[in-house]
N, C-alpha and C positions, 0 to 999 in steps of 0.2 A: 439137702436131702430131697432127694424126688417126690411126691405128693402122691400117694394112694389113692387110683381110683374107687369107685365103687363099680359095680358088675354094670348097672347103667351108662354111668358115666364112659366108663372104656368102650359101651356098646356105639353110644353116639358118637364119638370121637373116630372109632372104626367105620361106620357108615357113613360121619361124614367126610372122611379124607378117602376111603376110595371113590365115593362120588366125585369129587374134585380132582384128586389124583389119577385114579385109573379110568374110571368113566366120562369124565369128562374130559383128559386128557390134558390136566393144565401142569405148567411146571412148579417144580417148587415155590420159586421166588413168586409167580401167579398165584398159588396159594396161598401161601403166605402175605399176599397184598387184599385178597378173599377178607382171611381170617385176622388180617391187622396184628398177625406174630411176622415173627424175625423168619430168614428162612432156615436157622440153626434149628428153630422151635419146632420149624413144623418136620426138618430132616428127624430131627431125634424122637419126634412124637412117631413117625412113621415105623423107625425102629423099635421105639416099643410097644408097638403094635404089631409087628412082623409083618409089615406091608414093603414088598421086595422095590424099590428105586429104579427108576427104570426112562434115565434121563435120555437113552439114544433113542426112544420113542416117541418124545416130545417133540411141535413142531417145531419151537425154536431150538431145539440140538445144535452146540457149539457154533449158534449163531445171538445167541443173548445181548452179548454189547459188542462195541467196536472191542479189537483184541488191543490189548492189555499191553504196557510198558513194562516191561523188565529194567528197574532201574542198576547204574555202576555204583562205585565207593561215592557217596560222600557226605557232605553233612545229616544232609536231608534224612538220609539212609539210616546214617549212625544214630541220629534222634530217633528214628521213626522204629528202630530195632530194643533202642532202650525203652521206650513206653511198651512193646510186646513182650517183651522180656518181664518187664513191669504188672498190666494189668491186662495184658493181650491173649489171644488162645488160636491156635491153627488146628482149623479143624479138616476132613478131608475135601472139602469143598469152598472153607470159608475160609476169611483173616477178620478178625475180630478183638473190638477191641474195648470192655466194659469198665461205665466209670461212673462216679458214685450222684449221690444228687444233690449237692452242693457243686458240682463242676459244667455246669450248662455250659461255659463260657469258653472251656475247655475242650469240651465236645464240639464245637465246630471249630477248635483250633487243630482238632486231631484228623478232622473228616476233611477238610483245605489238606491237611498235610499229604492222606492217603491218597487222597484225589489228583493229587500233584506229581505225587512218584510215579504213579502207576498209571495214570492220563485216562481214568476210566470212575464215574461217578462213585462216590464211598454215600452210604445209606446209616442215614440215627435215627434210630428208635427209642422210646421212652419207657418202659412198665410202667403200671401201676405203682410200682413202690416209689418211683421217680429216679430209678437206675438208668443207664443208657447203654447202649449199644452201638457200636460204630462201625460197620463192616463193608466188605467186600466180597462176593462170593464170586470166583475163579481159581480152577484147580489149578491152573498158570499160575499162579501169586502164591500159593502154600506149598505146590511142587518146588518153588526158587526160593522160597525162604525155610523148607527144611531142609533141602541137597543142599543151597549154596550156604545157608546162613547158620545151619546148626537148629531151625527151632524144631519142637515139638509137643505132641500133644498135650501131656503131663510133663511139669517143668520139675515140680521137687522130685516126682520119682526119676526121672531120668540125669537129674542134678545137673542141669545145661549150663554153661558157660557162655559170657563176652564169646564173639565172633572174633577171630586172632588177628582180623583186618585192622578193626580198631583200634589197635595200637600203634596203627605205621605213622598216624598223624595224631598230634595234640587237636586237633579241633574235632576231629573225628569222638577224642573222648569225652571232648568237651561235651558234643553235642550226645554223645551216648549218654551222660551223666546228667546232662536235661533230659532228656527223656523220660530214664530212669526216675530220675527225683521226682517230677511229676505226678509220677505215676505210684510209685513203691516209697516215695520221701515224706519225713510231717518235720513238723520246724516245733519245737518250746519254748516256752516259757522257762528258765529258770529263777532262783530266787535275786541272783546277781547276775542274769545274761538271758543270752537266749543259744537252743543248742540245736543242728540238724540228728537227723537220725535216718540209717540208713538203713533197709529193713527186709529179707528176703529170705525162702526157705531152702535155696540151693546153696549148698556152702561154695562151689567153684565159681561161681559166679559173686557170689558175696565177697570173695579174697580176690577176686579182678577187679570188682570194684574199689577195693580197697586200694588195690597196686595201682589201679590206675590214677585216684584222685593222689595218692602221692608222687606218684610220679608228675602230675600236675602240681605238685608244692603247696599241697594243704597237712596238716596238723591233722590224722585222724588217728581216731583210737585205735586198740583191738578190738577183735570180734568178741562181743558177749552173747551167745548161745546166737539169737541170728538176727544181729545188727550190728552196727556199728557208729560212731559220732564224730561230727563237728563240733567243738564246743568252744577254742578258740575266737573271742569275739571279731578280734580280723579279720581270721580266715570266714566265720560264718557272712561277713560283709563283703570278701573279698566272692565268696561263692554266689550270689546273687547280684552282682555287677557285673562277673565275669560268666559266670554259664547260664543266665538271664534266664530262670526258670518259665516257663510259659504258660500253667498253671496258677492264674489268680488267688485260687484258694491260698494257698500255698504263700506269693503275693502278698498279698492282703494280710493274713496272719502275721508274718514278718513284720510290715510296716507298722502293723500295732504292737506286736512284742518289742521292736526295739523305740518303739516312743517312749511307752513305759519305761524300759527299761534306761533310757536318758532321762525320764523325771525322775527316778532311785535314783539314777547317779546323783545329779545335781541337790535333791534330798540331805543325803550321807554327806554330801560336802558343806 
């Protein structure tokens, strides 16, 4: 939920982003380095503000960084489309990619990844709540990942689906289903195992996920309202040796649910 100014509040906020914006003439991302927000923050502050954008005025105009990679098919890709898919958001200017504060570790595994595809520095930011941010901002990168790749701004309302490339290769999904779990995945405890859970609000995307990991020869359930599981203790062993999760959190959890879960065994026996 967006935060209610008070009549002050919104007064200082308007005076001071057209001084910086318009009087001073600095660019977003300049501002946003000012005011130590993201430059989503200070795009959106500016809209609601009614202060009109006005990037072909700036002096660096479509000369900000070195131009940009558009990358082809392939792992890299397939992962890098399952984490956005996951906890990502394309906005018109940005690619972004928010995660939680337990994932530090994460966060620079994602900001190497973006940095890599696209051959153009990826930026993390921290809140205050100890959230992060991981983006890119080039209308190059959100022009090729909603024509080429299907993404868009709102994912439940548009109910987006797996990219149909994804399926041409087994590693492709592999790696789309890392990404994905990463990011959208939690791993349990149960009382005799431990279970994955697979968790998302778009149902066409939730039933490719689905098709997919069987067609990769895991044991998954149905969908219950919006998720779905591994629970098979094989397959949940054979799923973190084989699509090698990259997410520590995630990790870590695991190797302690299943220690446990071999001292019950041994216990019962």
């Amino acid at each position: 939920m967006v935060t209610r100014w008070t009549k002050e509040e919104e007064f200082f906020y308007k005076k001071q982003l057209k001084q910086l914006y318009v009087t001073e003439n600095l660019s977003i991302q300049e501002v946003a380095n000012v005011l130590k927000m993201s430059d989503k923050g200070v795009y959106d502050r500016l809209v609601r503000l009614n202060i009109k954008t006005t990037p072909n005025l700036k002096v660096k105009y479509l000369n900000r960084r070195p131009p940009v990679r558009l990358p082809r098919k392939s792992n890299d890709l397939a992962e890098f489309l399952g984490i956005m898919l996951g906890d990502g958001h394309v906005a018109h200017f940005q690619t972004l990619v928010t995660l939680g504060t337990k994932e530090k570790e994460y966060v620079i595994y994602v900001q190497k990844l973006m940095t890599k595809l696209f051959q153009v520095p990826a930026t993390a930011t921290t809140n205050k709540k100890g959230y992060s941010n991981v983006y890119i901002g080039s209308v190059e990168i959100t022009k090729f990942l909603k024509q080429k790749h299907g993404l868009v701004q709102n994912k439940v309302k548009a109910q987006v689906d797996v990219p149909s490339w994804i399926f041409e290769r087994k590693s492709y999904m592999k790696a789309f289903c890392k990404g994905f779990f990463d990011t959208d995945g939690s791993i349990y405890r149960l009382k005799f195992g431990v279970q994955i859970s697979i968790t998302n609000y778009s149902k066409p995307l939730l039933l490719s996920l689905q098709r997919m990991l069987r067609t990769l020869g895991y044991s998954v359930s149905e969908i219950s309202v919006v998720r779905f599981y591994i629970t098979k203790r094989s397959h949940v062993e054979r799923f973190f040796a084989e699509i090698q999760p990259a997410n520590s959190k995630h990790c870590e959890r695991y190797k302690r649910f299943m220690r446990r879960s071999d001292s019950g065994y041994s216990r019962r026996l």
